[in-house]
N, C-alpha and C positions, 0 to 999 in steps of 0.2 A: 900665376899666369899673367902676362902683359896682355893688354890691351892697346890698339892703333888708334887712330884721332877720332873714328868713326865705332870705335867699341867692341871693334870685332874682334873673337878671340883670334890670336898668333899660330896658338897648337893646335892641329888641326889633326883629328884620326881618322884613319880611309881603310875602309877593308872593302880588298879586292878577292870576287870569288870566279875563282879561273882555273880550268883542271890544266890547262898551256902554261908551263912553267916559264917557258921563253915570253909566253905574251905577256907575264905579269913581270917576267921582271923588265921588259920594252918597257911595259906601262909606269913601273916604281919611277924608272929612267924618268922618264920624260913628264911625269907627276913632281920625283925632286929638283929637276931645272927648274920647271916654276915656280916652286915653290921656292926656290932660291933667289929669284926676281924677283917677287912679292915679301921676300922677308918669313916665308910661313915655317913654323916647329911643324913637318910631316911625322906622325907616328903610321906606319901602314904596316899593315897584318895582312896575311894574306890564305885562305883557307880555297880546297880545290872540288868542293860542291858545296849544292845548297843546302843541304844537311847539316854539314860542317858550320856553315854560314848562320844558320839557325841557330844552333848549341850557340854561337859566339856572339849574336846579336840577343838572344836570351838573357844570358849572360849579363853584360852590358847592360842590359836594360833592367836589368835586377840593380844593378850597382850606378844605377843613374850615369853611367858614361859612355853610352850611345855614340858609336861613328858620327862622324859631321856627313858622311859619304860613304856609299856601299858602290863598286862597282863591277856589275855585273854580266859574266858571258852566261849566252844562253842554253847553248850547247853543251850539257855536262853529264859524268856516270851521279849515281846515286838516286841524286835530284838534281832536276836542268833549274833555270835562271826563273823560264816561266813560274814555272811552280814555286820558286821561293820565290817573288814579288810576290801571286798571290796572298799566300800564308804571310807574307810579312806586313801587306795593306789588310789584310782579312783578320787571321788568325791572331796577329799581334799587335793586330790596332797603332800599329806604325807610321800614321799617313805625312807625318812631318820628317820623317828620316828621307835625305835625298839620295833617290836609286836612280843609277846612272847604267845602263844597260850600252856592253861595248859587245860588238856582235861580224860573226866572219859575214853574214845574210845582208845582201844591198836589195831585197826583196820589201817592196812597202808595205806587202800583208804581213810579213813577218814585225816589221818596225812597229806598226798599227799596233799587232796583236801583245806585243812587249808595252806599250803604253795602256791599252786596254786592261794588261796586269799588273802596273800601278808603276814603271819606269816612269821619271821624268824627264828625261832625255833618253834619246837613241841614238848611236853611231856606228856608223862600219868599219870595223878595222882598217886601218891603210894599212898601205903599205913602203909608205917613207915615215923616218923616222918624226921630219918636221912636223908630217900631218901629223902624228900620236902625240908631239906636243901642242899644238893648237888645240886639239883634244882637249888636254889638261889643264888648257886655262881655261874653255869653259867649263871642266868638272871642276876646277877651284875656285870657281864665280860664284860668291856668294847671295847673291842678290836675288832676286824671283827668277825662278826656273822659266826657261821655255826654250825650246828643241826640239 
């Protein structure tokens, strides 16, 4: 793996959990343009609840290779987004892994209650594509969270 003048790792793993096959793949979009500006190795997985999303952060964290980034819609079958933050600040004692919560809800209580379950940031979908990459550079911002 290379490292940049500041140390930061290049390769960068993102899993996105999004049962909207079209949102994730906007989202890969607009994740590998910046990442293309910034120089970063994207590896992105992409699993369609939080169930799924559990198995593979499990996983990962058995094998010490943890996403840099988990991003997450709230709205899903199985298990929604809430309940996997939970379980993932709770149950899996995860509180350094950065969850990024992308959400159709422009509603504050809803934002609130996503942060309350351990998101570090919150966003509303747009609906222009620029806005989903302005997104993506602050979900590739690696520096201290705040959203």
């Amino acid at each position: 793996m290379t490292a940049d003048k500041q140390g930061l790792d290049r390769d960068v793993e993102i899993l996105i959990i999004e049962d909207d096959r079209d949102d994730a793949y906007l989202l890969t979009r607009a994740l590998t343009e910046v990442a293309g500006e910034r120089g970063l190795n994207l590896d992105i997985r992409h699993v369609v609840n939080g169930l799924d999303a559990m198995g593979d952060v499990a996983r990962k964290d058995l094998l010490n290779r943890l996403p840099k980034v988990v991003v997450v819609d709230l709205n899903m079958p199985v298990m929604d987004g809430g309940r996997f933050l939970k379980l993932l600040r709770s149950e899996m004692d995860l509180p350094d892994l950065r969850a990024v919560v992308l959400t159709t809800s422009t509603e504050k209580h809803v934002h609130d209650e996503a942060r309350a379950n351990g998101a570090d940031m919150v966003f509303s979908k747009p609906s222009e594509f620029r806005e989903l990459v302005a997104i993506a550079r602050r979900i590739l911002e690696f520096g201290p969270v705040a959203g």
